[in-house]
C-alpha positions, 0 to 999 in steps of 0.5 A, a space after each residue: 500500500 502506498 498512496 502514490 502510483 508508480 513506486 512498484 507496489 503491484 511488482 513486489 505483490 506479485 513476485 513476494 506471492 509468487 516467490 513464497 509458493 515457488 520457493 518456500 512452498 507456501 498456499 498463496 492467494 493474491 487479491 487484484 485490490 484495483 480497478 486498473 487490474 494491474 497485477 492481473 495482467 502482470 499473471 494472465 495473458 489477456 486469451 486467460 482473462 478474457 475466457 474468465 471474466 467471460 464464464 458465467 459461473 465465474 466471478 471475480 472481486 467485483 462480484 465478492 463487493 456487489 453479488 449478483 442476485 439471479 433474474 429470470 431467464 427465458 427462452 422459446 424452449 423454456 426457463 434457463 437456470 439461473 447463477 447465482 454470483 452471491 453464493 460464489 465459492 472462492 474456486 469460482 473467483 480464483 484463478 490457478 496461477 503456479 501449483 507446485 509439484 506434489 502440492 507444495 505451494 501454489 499461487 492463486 489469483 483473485 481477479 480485477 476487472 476495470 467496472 470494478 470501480 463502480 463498486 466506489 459508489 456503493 452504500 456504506 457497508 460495502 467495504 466490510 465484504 471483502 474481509 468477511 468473504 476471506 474469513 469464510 473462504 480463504 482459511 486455507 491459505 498461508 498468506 493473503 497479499 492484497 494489491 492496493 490501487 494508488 489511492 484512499 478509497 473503498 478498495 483501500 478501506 476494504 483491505 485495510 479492514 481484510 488485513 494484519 499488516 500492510 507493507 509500503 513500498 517506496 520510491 527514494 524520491 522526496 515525493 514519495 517519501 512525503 506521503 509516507 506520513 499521510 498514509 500511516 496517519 490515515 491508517 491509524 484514525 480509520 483503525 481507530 473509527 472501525 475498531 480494526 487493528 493493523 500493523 505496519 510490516 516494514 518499508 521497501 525501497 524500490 526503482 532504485 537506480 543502479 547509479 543510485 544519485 546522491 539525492 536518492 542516497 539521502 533519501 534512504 538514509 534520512 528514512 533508514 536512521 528515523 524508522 531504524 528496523 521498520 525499512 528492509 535491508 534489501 531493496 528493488 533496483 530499477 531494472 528494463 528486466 523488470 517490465 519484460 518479466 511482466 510481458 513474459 508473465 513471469 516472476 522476476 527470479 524466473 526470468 531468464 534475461 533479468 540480472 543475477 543480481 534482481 533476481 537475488 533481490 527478489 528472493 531476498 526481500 520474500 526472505 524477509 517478508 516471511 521472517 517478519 510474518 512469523 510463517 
């Protein structure tokens, strides 16, 4: 979570989860939290998501917000049966997206669709669903990682609601870092106004230049010697390998053209996220 776009939110969801099932055999369920459906299409090429969305007897996070009662359906020949959305199961939203052999992990997705954002407008209430919907369904899981859109809105509510521990990524820029503030107080008084409670995980510096520049260099450190152990040690450099893995739909520490040296990263910082969750 962060409340600024373009620091790589969606690229360490998607290569923490996917990491966790490859490499430490974890039962992962990654939640597309965003309108933009970006880490959907980080996972699926579009033939996969198309043949999804698509299914009437699929769903996706849409339908967990605002389930679908059925109506009536009638042909020359008779009445059709209806689906009911409302009653979905989680195997109905979900998309398999790594199994690893003798079931040894797996990653699964929880699909986005773009009119997800009509969602926005609902009655009060809505954002509540999506924590009530993983508490009955996804009890099975190891980790939960929900990726948030770049805003506060209900999407963020709802996963702030859903979830334990919220991990921010950060672009070293002075920008990014401003918000930084924003978000951790927005967090704590819409905790305090519902009764919730989350913990802050950890920071992760991402894009950061192989050349780091000294300005970026200030960043970090500035943010390092205030927050001490709250920052990973490791850090996400920028990378062109890192869009051709999305192209590829492949994580990082799988692609073959990225550097020895980002896919270590990778591996790493899921090294630390499970050490800090405890699992």
């Amino acid at each position: 979570m962060n409340m600024k776009g373009g620091v790589g939110k969606t690229t360490l969801a998607v290569n923490v989860a996917y990491a966790l099932a490859d490499l430490h055999h974890k039962k992962v369920l990654l939640v597309d939290g965003d309108p933009q459906f970006n880490a959907t299409q980080c996972l699926l090429f579009p033939d996969r998501y198309l043949k999804h969305i698509n299914d009437p007897t699929k769903g996706t996070l849409k339908e967990i917000f605002v389930p679908r009662s059925p109506g009536q359906v009638n042909t020359t020949t008779g009445t059709a049966k209806p689906v009911t959305k409302a009653k979905m199961g989680l195997d109905d939203c979900t998309i398999p997206i790594f199994v690893a052999q003798h079931g040894k992990g797996r990653l699964d997705l929880l699909p986005s669709r773009l009119s997800l954002v009509e969602v926005q407008h609902s009655r009060r209430q809505t954002e509540a669903r999506l924590k009530m919907y993983l508490e009955e369904k996804a009890a099975h899981y190891d980790y939960v990682i929900i990726d948030c859109p770049p805003t506060i809105s209900i999407f963020t509510e709802a996963a702030i609601l859903a979830s334990d521990k919220y991990l921010v990524p950060i672009k070293p820029d002075p920008l990014s870092v401003v918000g930084l503030p924003l978000l951790e107080q927005y967090i704590d008084e819409y905790c305090t106004d519902f009764g919730s409670q989350i913990k802050q995980m950890g920071i992760v510096f991402t894009m950061v230049r192989g050349q780091t520049p000294q300005a970026m260099k200030d960043v970090m450190n500035d943010l390092k010697a205030s927050r001490k152990d709250a920052v990973f040690p490791i850090c996400l450099n920028e990378a062109t390998s890192v869009a051709e893995s999305v192209q590829a739909r492949q994580p990082i520490f799988r692609y073959v053209k990225a550097t020895p040296k980002v896919k270590m990263q990778v591996v790493d910082i899921a090294n630390e996220f499970l050490s800090r969750t405890n699992k």
